[in-house]
N, C-alpha and C positions, 0 to 999 in steps of 0.2 A: 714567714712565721719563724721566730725566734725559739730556741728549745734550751731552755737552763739546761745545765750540766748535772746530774744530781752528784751526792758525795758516792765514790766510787765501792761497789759495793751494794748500795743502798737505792732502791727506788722506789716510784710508784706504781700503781697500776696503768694509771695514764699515760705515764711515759712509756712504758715499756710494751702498751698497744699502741700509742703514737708510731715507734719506732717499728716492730709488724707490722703496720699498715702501709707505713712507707717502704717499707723494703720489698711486700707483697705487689702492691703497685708500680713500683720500679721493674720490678724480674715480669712482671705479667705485659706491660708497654713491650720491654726487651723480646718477649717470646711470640709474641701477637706481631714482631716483624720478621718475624723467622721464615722464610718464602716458602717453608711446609708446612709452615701449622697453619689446620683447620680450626683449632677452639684452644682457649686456656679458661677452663674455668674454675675462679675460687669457689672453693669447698670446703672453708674454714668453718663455716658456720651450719654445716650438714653432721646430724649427729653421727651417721653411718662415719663421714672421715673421720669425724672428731675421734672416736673411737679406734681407728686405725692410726690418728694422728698423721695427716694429710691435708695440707693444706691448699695445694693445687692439680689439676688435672690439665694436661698438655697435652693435647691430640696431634699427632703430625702425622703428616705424608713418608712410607719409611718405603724407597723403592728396593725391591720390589714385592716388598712385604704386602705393600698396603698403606692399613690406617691402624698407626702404635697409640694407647694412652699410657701415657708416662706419670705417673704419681711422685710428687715434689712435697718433703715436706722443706720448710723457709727455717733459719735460724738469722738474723739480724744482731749485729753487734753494731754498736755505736762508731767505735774507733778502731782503729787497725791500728795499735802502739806498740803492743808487746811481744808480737811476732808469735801468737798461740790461737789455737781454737778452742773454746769451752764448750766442750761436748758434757751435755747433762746426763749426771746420773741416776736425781733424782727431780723430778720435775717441784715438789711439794713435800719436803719431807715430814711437815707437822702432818700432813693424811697418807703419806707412805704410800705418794702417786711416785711410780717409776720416772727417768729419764728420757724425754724425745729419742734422742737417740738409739736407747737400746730396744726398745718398741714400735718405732714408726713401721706400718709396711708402706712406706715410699721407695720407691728405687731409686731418687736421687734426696740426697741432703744438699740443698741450695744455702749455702754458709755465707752470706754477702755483709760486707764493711761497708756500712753507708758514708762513713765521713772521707772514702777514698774511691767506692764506688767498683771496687775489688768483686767476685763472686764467685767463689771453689764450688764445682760441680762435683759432689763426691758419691760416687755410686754406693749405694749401701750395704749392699752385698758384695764386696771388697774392702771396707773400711769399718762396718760396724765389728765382723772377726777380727780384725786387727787390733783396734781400739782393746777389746775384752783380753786376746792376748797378753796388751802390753797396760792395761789398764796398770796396777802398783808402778809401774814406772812413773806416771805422770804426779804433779803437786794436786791436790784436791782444795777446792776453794769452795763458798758458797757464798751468794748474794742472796739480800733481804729485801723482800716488794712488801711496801705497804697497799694496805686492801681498805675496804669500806671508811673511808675518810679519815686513816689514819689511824684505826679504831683496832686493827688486826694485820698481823703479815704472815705472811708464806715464806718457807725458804727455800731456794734451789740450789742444789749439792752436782757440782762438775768436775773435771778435771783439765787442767791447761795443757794442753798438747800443742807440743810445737808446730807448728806449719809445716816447719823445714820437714820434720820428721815423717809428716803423713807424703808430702809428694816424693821424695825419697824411699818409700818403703811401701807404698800403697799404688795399685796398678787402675788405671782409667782415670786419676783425677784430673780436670781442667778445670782453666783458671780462664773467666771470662771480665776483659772490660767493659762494667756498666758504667753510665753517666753519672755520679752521686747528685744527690739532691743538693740544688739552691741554698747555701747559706744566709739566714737574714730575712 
């Protein structure tokens, strides 16, 4: 499957569930070979997560704990170019819906670059205080999704933070490599 590029900035709804579905399915493969996990299951479409903003449950063997569920919410970027992560501020700003970020109760943010196949494990509770700290420091951008066939869009308000600056300055992050998807 071939995926146009849209203009940067600028998408649609399709792509930009295109692109979650394949990053969801990518990190769930990767976690379902983890030789402790018992279950990964998506819960994107459960309104209880939707609500908490949680897109996966990860159940593992944690010895000698037991059995951990670990709550994941996904954020997918296209490209790894510019050496930043675009943590949202505002998920919808025409409905004044807050930002993933500053609301998920997931304990991990799964941040993964499909076109390099990169995946920053960032615990939440160490990176969202941080973030809020030094939020004014970072440049604030915002991308435009087209909705109902073109008919309507949504805006989402972020700020670009450096990569360098979170694994430098932010304690428990790891960087896992995943396989990117098949180009073409």
């Amino acid at each position: 499957m071939t995926q146009s590029i849209p203009q940067p900035g600028r998408y649609t709804m399709r792509d930009t569930n295109a692109v979650a579905r394949d990053a969801a399915r990518i990190i769930t493969r990767h976690l379902r070979a983890h030789p402790d996990t018992v279950l990964v299951k998506n819960v994107e479409r459960d309104p209880f997560y939707q609500r908490i903003d949680v897109d996966l449950v990860w159940r593992i063997r944690v010895p000698p704990i037991g059995i951990r569920n670990i709550r994941i919410e996904i954020k997918a970027d296209r490209l790894d170019t510019t050496g930043n992560f675009f943590f949202e501020t505002w998920s919808n700003r025409e409905q004044g819906t807050p930002g993933c970020f500053l609301y998920t109760e997931a304990e991990y943010l799964y941040y993964y670059f499909m076109e390099t196949g990169k995946l920053y494990v960032l615990p939440t509770a160490t990176v969202r205080p941080w973030f809020v700290q030094h939020l004014n420091e970072f440049i604030e951008r915002d991308t435009t999704t087209t909705i109902n066939g073109g008919n309507g869009h949504y805006t989402t308000v972020g700020r670009l933070v450096p990569i360098s600056r979170v694994l430098g300055e932010v304690d428990g992050v790891e960087i896992w490599p995943l396989k990117p998807p098949k180009a073409g």
